[in-house]
N, C-alpha and C positions, 0 to 999 in steps of 0.2 A: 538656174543659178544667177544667171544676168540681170532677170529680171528681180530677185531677191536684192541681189546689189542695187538695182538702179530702185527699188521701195523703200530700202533702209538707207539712201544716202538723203532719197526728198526727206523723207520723215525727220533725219536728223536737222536739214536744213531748216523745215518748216519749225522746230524743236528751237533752235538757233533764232531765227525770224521773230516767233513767241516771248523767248526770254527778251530779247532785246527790246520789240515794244512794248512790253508789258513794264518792264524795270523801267524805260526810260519813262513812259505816260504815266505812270503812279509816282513818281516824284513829286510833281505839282500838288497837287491833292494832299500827302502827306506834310508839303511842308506848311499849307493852306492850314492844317489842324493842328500843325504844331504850334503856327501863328496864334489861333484861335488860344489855342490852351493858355499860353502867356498870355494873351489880354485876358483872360476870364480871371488867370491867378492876381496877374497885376491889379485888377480893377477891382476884388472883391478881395483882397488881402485881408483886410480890416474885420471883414466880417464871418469870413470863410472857417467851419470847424478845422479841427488839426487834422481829423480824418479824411476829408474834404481833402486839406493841400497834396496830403501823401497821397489821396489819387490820383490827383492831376499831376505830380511829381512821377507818378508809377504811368500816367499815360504820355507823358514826355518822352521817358526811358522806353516805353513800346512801341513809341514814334522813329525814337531813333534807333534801334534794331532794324527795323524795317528798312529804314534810308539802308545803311551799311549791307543787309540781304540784298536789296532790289542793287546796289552798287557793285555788290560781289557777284550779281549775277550776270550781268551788262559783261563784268570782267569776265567773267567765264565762258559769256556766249559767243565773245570778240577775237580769242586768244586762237582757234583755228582759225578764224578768217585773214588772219596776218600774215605778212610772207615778209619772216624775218632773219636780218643780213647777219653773218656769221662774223664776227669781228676778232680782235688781241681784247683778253680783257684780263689785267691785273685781279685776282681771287682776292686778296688782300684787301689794296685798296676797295673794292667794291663791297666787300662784308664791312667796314669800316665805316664807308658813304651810308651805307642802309645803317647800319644799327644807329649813328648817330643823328639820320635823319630821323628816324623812325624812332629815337630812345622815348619811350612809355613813359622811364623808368631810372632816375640816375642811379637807384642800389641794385641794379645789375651791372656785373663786371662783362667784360668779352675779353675772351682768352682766344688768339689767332696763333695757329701752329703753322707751321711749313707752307705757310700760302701765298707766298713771293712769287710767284708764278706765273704766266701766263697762258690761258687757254685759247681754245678757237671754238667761242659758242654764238647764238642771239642774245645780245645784254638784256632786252625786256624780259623775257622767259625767265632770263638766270637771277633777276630782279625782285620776279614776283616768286620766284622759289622760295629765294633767303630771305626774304622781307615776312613770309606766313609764316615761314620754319620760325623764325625769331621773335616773329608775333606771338604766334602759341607758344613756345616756349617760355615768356614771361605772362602771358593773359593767363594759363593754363598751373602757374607755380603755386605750391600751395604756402610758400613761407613773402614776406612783405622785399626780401632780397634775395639774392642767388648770383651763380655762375654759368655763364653760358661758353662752350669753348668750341671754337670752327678749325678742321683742319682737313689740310689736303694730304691723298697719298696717292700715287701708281701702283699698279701691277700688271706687267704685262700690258695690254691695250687699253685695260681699266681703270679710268679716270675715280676718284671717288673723292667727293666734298661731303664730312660727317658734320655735323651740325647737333650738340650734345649740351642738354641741361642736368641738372641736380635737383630737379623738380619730382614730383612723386610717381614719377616709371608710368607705363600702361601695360597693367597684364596684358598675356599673351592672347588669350581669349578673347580680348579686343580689339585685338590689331587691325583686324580686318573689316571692324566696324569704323573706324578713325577714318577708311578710304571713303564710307558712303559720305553721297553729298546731303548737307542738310543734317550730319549726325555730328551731336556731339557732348563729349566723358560727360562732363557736369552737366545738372539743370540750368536752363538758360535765364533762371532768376537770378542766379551765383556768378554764371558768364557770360558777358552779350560777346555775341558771337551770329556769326548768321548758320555756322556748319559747313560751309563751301572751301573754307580752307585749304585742307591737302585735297581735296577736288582740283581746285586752280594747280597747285603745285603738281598733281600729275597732268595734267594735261599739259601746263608749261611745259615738264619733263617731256612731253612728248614730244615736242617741235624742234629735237633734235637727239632723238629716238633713247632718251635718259627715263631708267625706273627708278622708286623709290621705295627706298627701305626701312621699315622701321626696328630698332633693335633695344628692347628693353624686356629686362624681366618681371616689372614691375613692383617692384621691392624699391628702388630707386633709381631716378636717372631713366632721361629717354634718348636716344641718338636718330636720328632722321637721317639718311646716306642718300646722299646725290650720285649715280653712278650712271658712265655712260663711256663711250668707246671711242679711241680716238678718231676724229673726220680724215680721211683717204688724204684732204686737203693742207692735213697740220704737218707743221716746218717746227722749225726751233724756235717756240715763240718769246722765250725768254729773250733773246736779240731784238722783238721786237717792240719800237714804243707803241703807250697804251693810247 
């Protein structure tokens, strides 16, 4: 059994080692052709058929899927290797800082419920959760605007951050495909997207032993639930500044 442990941990390492130079050495190269494809469009503007441009317009767009994959990979391969400090972090404020750094989109609204709070998490982890929950939730909507609404509740030791759109649901029968890496609802002509998404978001979950829930019936509306347990460590963190 030791020996099982100690094959399955290289392996994952070596798995880790891989993503990492692979994502970071193919940047170069990728953007070397992305260059290339502007000057060819630039320089032959004039003369180029319309079918012509839409290709090289369509091989920009599969340039840059690829950046954001090899990007999100990097992300994914780095997120074990950290050892991250468990801090006060306002809910609030920080679903606030992300959606409005991150707004896609000004005709999405965010709706914040009971989240005046303070936690005791890693802010990067809790960062890269609500930053993908909130990405998908508007890359993923199928109307040009919507509502997104984040709220905290307790129960008991049960911490729980739901993260809820008005978007068109995920049957149930897919729930479980949403978790693989690499998979994703829509064709990737209709959504760029790399598929890594809630991939990162559990593994974040994981760096401070948090699962993730999805809850929709697919009719409408999808809810995404952060839940995780109080740390041995946590005090009254509302007294505390952020």
């Amino acid at each position: 059994l030791k020996n099982m442990v100690a094959e399955l941990e290289r392996s994952n390492l070596e798995l880790d080692q891989y993503a990492f130079v692979a994502s970071h050495d193919l940047k170069s190269p990728l953007q070397a052709i992305f260059q290339l494809a502007s000057w060819i469009e630039e320089d032959c503007v004039e003369v180029l058929p319309e079918d012509s441009k839409k290709h090289l317009l369509l091989l920009k767009e599969r340039i840059k899927r690829m950046e954001k994959l090899l990007a999100d990979l990097l992300l994914f391969s780095r997120i074990s290797k950290e050892k991250y400090k468990f801090e006060s972090i306002n809910v609030e404020k920080l679903i606030k800082n992300v959606f409005e750094f991150n707004s896609v989109s000004k005709r999405f609204q965010l709706v914040v419920k009971q989240c005046d709070i303070y936690v005791l998490l890693p802010r990067i982890p809790l960062e890269l959760i609500v930053r993908n929950v909130l990405s998908n939730a508007i890359k993923h909507h199928d109307k040009s605007e919507g509502s997104i609404t984040v709220a905290y509740r307790k129960d008991l030791e049960i911490n729980t951050i739901s993260i809820c759109d008005d978007g068109p649901g995920i049957p149930p029968n897919m729930h479980q495909k949403v978790y693989e890496m690499f998979h994703t609802l829509k064709p990737r002509d209709t959504t760029e997207g790399s598929g890594l998404g809630m991939a990162i978001v559990i593994k974040a979950a994981a760096q401070f032993d948090g699962k993730v829930n999805i809850v929709s019936d697919g009719k409408r509306g999808t809810c995404i639930e952060l839940c995780w347990k109080d740390n041995n460590k946590h005090e009254d963190m509302n007294n505390v500044a952020d």
